[in-house]
C-alpha positions in Angstrom: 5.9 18.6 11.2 5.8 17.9 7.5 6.2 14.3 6.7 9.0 12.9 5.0 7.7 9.3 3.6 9.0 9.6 0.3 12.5 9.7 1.0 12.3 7.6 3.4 10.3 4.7 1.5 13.1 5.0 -0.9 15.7 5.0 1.9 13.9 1.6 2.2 13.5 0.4 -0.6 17.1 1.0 -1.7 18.4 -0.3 1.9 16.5 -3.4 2.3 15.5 -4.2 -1.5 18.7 -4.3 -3.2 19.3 -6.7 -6.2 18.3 -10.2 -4.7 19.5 -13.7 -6.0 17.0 -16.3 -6.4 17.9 -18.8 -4.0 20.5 -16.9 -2.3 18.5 -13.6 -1.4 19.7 -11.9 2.0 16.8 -11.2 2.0 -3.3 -0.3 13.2 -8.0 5.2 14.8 -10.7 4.5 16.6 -9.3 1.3 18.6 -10.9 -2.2 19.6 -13.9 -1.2 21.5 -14.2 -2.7 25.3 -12.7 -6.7 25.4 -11.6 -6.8 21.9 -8.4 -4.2 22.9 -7.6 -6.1 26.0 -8.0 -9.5 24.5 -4.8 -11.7 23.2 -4.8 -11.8 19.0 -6.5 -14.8 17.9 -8.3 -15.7 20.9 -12.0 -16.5 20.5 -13.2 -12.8 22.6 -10.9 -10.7 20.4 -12.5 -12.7 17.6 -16.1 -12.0 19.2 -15.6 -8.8 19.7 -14.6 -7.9 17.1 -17.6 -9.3 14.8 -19.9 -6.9 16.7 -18.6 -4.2 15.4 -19.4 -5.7 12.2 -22.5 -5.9 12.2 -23.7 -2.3 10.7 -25.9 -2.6 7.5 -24.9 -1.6 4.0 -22.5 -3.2 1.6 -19.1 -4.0 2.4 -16.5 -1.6 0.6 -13.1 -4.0 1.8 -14.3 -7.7 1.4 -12.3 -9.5 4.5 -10.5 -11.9 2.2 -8.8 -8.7 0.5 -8.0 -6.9 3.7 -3.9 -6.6 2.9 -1.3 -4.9 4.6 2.3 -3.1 3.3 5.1 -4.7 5.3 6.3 -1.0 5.1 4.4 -0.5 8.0 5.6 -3.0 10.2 9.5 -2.4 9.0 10.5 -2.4 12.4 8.8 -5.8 13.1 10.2 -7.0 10.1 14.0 -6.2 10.6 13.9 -7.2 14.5 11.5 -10.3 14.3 11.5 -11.7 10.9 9.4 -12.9 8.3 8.1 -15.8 10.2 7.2 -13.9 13.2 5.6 -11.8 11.2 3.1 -13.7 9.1 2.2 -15.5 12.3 1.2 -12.5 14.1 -0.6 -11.3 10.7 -2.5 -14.3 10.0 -3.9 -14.5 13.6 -5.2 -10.6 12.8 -7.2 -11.3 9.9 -5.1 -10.1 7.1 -4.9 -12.4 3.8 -2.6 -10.5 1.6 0.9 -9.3 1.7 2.6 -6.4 -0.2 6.3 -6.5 0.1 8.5 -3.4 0.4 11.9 -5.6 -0.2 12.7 -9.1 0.8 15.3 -9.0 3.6 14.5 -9.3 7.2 17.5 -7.4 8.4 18.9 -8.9 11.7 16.7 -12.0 11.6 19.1 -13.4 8.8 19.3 -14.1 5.2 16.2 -15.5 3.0 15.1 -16.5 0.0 12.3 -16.1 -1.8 11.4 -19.7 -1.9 11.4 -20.0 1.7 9.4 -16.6 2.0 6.8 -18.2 -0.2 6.6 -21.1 2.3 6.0 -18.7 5.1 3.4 -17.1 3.2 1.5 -20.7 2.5 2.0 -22.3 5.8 0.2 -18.9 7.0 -2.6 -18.7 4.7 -1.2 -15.7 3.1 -1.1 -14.9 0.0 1.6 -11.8 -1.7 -0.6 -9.2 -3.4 1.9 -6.7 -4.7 5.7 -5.7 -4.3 7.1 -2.3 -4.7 10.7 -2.2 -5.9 12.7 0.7 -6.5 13.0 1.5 -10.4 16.6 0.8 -10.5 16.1 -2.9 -10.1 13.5 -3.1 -12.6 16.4 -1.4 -15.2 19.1 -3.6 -13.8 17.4 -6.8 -13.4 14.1 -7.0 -14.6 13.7 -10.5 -15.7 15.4 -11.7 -12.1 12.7 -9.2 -10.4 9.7 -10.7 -12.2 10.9 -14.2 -11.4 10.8 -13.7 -7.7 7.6 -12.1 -8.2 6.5 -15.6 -10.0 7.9 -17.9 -6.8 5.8 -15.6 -4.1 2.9 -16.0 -6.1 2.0 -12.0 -6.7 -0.5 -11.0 -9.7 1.3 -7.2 -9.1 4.8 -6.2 -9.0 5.7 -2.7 -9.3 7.3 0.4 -7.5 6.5 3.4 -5.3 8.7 5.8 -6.8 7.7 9.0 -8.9 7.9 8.0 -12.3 10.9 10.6 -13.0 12.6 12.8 -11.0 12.1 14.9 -14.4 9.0 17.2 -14.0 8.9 18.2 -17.5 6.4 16.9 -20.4 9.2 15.6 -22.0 10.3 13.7 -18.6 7.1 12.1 -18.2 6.5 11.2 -21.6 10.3 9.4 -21.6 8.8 7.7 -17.9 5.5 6.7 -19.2 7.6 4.9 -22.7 10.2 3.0 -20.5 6.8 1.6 -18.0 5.3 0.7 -21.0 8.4 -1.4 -21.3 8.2 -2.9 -17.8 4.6 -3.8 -17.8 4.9 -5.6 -21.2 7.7 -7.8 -20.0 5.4 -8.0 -16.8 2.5 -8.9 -18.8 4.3 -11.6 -20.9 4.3 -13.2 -17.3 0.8 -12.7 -16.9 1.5 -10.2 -14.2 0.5 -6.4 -13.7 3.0 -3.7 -13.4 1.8 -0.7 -11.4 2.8 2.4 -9.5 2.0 3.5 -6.7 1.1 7.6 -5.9 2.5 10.1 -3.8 1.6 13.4 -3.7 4.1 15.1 -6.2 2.8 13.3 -9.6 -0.1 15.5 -8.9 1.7 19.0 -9.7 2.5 20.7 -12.5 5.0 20.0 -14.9 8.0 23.3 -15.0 7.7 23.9 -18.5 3.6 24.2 -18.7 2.0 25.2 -15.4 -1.1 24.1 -17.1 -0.5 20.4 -17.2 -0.5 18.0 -14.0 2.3 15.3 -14.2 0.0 12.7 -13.6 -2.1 13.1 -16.5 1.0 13.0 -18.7 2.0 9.4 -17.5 -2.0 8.5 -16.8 -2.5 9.2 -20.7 0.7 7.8 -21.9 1.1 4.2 -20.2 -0.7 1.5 -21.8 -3.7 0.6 -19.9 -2.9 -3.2 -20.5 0.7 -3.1 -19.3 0.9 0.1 -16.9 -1.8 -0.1 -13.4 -1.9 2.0 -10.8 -2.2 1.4 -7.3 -3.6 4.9 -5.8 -2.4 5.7 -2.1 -5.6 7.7 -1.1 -3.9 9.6 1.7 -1.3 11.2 -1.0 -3.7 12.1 -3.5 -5.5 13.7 -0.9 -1.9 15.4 -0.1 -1.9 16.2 -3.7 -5.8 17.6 -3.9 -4.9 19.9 -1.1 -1.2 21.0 -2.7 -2.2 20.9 -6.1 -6.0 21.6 -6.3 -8.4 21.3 -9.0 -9.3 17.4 -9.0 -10.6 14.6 -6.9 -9.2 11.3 -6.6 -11.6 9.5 -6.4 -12.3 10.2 -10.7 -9.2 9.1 -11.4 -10.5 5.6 -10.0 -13.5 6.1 -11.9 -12.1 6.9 -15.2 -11.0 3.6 -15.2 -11.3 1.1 -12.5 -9.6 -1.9 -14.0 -6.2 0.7 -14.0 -6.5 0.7 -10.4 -6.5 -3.4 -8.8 -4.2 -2.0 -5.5 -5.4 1.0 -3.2 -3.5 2.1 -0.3 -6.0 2.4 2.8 -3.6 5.2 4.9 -5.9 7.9 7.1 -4.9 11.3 7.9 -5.8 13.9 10.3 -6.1 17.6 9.2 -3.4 19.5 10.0 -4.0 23.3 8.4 -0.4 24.2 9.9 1.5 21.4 7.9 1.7 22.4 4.2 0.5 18.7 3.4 -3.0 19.6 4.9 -2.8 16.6 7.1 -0.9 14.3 9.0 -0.6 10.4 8.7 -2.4 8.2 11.5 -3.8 5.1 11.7 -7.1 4.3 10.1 -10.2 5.5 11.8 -8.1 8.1 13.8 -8.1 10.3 10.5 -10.8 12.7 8.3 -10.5 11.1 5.1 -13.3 10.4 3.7 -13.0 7.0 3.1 -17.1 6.0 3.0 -18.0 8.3 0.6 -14.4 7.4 -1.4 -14.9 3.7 -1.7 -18.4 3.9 -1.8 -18.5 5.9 -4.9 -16.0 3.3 -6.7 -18.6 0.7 -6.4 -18.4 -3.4 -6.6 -16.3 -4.7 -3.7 -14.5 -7.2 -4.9 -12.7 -5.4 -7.7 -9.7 -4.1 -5.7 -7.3 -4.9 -3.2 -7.7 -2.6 0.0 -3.6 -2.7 1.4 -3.4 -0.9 4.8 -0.4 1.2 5.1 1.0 3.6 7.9 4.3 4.9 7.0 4.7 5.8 11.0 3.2 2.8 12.6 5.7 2.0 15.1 5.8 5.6 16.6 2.0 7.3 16.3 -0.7 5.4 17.9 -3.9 6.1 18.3 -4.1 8.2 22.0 -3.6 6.0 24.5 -2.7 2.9 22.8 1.1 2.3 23.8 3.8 2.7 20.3 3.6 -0.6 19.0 3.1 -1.2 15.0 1.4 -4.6 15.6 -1.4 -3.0 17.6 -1.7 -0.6 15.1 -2.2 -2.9 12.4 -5.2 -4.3 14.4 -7.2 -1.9 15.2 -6.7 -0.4 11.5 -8.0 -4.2 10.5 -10.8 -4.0 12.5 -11.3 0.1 11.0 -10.8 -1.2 7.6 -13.3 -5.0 7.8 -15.9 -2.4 9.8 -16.4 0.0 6.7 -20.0 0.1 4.9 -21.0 2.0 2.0 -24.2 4.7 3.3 -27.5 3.8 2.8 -29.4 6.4 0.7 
């Protein structure tokens, strides 16, 4: 079955983003090997066991202090737990950065950002990004960069398509108004960005010839417009859109690109994405070779993401999206660039 994230992640975004008042805001596949899966989260023999997996040779391609996750995965955890709960259970994984997809924690209660910025200090957290939904960027951008200010967050920015307009002329109207955005962003000293799925890769309707992302790629201002790739949809995009690799677009210019979204996926020939979404290590994408060929750890934030975390495990781990965002940890701090 063909996934559905990005009408869903908008779903989300819309549902629990909203326009949010300062100070009033209602606001894990290969698993743990041996004791490390059996062993309570912070605990000195989960921590033991998990350094030994560390201990390949080769340089480290996700630098443990920028291991981060997107709360989109853990929604569910979010919602029925809370923030607190949350950055608890987080902290005692490993992770060190945050990347919000809104700033309510639905049953738990109303929020504000000043109190989620507490959360995030008395944790030793620190937010890395936000995605907001475009719409609250047009309606309230000054009120969306000042919560962006009190959390602390070098990036703000959205995971929607640019345009629902897949024309030239679309894009080139998409890539003028994020212009906008990121220079009121950088006024701030903060970096706009947006964040991939796999339709910026096709072709615009009135020239088959041109991809959509090249259009808003070559018409944002590199000092006001970054990009935070999500590997698994370019991938998505490669294999529905062919004739590039993701990994140049990186390349072309790596200070673009200060977020990546870490999400594995497992081939699936009969889904006409060419994969499915898992949790890391459970997938084929190449992600040694990928970050490997970026070069400099260090750079870039490495932000886990599973978009279906709290119902695909890896086999025979039980449907939990906490246990899923530690062994994809573990996955993601275990990663070493080949020796040659």
């Amino acid at each position: 079955m063909e996934p559905r994230t990005d009408v869903d992640r908008r779903n989300f975004l819309r549902l629990a983003g909203g326009t949010v008042a300062v100070g009033a805001a209602t606001l894990a596949g290969a698993a743990f090997a041996g004791s490390a899966a059996a062993a309570p989260l912070g605990s000195a023999a989960a921590t033991t066991a998990a350094a030994a997996g560390h201990g390949g040779k080769g340089r480290v391609l996700v630098p443990p202090g920028q291991i981060g996750i997107q709360l989109y995965s853990i929604r569910d955890k979010v919602s029925s737990l809370g923030f607190r709960a949350v950055f608890e259970r987080l902290s005692a994984i490993g992770y060190k950065e945050i990347e919000f997809a809104g700033y309510t924690q639905g049953q738990v209660g109303a929020i504000t950002p000043q109190e989620i910025r507490q959360l995030l200090d008395d944790n030793g957290l620190r937010a890395v990004g936000s995605h907001r939904g475009i719409s609250d960027f047009v309606n309230n951008l000054e009120l969306e960069l000042d919560i962006a200010e009190i959390l602390g967050t070098e990036h703000i920015g959205t995971a929607n398509a640019p345009t629902q307009d897949r024309t030239v002329a679309g894009y080139l109207a998409a890539a003028e108004q994020f212009n906008g955005f990121g220079a009121a962003a950088r006024r701030r000293g903060l970096k706009f960005y947006q964040h991939n799925h796999d339709g910026e890769f096709g072709f615009a309707t009135d020239n088959p010839d041109v991809r959509l992302y090249d259009v808003f790629y070559d018409n944002t201002d590199p000092r006001k417009v970054f990009l935070e790739m999500d590997v698994y949809w370019a991938f998505v995009g490669k294999h529905r859109y062919p004739g590039f690799e993701p990994v140049d677009y990186v390349k072309r210019n790596p200070h673009r690109y200060p977020l990546l979204h870490l999400k594995d996926g497992e081939v699936n020939p009969e889904s006409t994405a060419g994969y499915n979404i898992v949790e890391f290590g459970a997938g084929d994408l190449p992600y040694t070779e990928f970050l490997s060929a970026l070069g400099g750890a260090g750079k870039r934030h490495g932000i886990w993401e599973q978009d279906n975390a709290a119902t695909v495990p890896a086999p025979g781990f039980p449907a939990d999206s906490f246990g899923n965002a530690q062994r994809s940890y573990v996955e993601i701090r275990s990663l070493r660039a080949k020796r040659h």
